[in-house]
Residue frames relative to the residue before (quaternion, step in Angstrom):
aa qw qx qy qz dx dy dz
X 1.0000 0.0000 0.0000 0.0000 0.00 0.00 0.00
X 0.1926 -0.7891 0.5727 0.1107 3.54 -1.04 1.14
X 0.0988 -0.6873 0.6961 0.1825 3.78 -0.82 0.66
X 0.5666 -0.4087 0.6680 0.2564 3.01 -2.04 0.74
X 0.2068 -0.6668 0.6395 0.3220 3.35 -1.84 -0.29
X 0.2898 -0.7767 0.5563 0.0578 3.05 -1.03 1.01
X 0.4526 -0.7665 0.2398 0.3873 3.80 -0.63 1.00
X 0.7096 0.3134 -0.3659 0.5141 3.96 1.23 0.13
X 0.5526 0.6333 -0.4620 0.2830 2.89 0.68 1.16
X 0.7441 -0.4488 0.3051 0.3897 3.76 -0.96 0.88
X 0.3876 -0.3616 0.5712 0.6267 3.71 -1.27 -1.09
X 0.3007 -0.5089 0.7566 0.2796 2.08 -2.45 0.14
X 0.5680 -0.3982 0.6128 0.3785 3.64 -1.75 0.44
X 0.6598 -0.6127 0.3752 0.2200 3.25 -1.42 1.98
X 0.5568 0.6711 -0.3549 0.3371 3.88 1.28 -0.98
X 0.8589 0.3487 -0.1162 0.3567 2.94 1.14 -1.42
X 0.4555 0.7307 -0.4223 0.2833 3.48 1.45 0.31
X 0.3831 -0.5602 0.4489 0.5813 3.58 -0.86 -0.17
X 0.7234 -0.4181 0.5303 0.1436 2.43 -2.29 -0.11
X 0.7622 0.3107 -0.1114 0.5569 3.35 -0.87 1.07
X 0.5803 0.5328 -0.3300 0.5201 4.14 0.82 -0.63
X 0.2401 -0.7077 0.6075 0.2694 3.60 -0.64 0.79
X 0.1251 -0.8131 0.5676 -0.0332 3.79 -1.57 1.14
X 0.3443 -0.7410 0.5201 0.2487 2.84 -0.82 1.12
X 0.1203 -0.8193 0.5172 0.2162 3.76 -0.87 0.34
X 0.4527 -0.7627 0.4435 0.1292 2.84 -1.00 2.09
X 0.8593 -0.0968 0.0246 0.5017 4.02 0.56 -1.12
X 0.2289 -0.6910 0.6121 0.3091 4.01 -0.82 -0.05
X 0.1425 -0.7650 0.6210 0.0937 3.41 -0.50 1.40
X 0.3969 0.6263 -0.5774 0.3418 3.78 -0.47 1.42
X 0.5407 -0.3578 0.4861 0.5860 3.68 -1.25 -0.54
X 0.6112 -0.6474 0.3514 0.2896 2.18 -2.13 -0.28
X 0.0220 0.8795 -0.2818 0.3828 2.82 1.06 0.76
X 0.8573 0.3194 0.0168 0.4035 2.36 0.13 -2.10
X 0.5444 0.6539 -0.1880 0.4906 3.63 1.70 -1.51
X 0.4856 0.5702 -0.4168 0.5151 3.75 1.68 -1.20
X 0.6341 0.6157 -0.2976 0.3608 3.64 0.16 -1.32
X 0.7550 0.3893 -0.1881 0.4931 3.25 -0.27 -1.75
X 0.6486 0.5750 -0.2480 0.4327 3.82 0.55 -0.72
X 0.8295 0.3385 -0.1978 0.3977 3.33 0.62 -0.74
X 0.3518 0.6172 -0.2874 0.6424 3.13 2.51 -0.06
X 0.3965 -0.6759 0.4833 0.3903 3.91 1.07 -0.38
X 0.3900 0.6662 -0.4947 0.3993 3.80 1.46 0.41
X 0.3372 0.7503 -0.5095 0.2525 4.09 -0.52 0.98
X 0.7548 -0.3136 0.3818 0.4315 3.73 -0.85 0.25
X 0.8796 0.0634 -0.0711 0.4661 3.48 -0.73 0.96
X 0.3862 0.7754 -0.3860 0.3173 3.40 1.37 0.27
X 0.0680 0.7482 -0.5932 -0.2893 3.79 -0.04 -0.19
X 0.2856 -0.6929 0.6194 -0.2338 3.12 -2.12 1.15
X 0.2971 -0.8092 0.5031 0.0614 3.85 -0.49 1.12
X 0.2620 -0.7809 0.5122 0.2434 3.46 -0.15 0.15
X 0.0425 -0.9380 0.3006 0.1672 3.86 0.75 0.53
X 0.7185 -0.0558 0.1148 0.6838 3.03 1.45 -0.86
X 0.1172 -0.6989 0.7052 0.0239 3.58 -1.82 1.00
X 0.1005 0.7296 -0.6658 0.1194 3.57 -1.00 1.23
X 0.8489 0.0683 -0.0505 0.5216 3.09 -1.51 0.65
X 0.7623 -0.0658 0.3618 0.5326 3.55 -1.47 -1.61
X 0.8056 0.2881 -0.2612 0.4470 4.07 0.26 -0.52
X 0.1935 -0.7405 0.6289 0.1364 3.41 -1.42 0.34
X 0.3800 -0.6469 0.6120 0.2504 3.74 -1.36 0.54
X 0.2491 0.7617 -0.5976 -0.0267 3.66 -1.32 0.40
X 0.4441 -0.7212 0.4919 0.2018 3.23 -1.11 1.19
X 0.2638 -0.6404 0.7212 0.0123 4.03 -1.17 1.46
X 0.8998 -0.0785 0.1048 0.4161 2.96 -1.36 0.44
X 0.8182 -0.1142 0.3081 0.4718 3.78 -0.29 -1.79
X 0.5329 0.6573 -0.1466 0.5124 3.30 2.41 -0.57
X 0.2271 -0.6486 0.7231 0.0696 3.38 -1.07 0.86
X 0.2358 0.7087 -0.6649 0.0061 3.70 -1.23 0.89
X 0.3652 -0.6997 0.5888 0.1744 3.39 -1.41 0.66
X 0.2261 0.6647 -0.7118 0.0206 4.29 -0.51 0.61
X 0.7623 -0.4213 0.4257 0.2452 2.80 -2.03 -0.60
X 0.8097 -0.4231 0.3271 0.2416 2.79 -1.47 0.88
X 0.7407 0.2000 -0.1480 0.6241 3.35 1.11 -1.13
X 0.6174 0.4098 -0.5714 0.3527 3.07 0.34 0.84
X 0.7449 0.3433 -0.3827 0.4251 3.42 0.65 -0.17
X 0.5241 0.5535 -0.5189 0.3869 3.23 0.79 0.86
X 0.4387 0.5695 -0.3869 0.5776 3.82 1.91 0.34
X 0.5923 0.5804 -0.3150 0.4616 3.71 1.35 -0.35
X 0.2023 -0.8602 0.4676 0.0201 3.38 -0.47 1.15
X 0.0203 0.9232 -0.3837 0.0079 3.47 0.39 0.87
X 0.0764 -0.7706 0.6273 0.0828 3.71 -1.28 -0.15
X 0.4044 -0.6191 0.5278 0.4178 3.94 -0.92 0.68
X 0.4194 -0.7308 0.5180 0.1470 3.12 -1.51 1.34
X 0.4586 -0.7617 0.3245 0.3229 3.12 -0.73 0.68
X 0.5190 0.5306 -0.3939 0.5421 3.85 1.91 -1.34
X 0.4647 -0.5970 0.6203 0.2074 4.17 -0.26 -1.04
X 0.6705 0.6089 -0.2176 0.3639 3.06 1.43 -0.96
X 0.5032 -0.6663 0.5263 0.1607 3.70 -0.54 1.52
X 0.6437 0.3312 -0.3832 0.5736 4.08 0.28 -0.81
């Protein structure tokens, strides 16, 4: 299921954005652990981020110049919002 964003609305969890919309990513709702991870992937508050592709259990998103593939439940621990710049760096 894809959700639009709407402007009084919250984030949405990275799973459920569309596809292709550049996003800005607001929090990572996990341990820390988990926040280590996404971070060193360059995935962190205020980051912007593409959703590129959703299949099955895994999704594709585009960082910076980077292509990664995680899980499903993980990018639903991604907090996101539509960015306003577009800009991937």
């Amino acid at each position: 299921m894809t959700m639009a964003f709407h402007p009084d609305l919250k984030a949405l969890p990275l799973a459920m954005a569309p596809l292709g919309v550049a996003l800005t990513v607001q929090s990572l709702s996990g341990c820390a652990d988990f926040s280590a991870r996404m971070l060193a992937m360059g995935i962190g508050p205020g980051r912007v981020i593409r959703l590129m592709q959703r299949e099955g259990c895994h999704v594709v998103l585009a960082v910076g110049d980077s292509r990664f593939g995680i899980g499903r439940g993980v990018a639903q621990k991604i907090l996101v919002i539509e960015s306003r710049t577009g800009d991937l760096k």
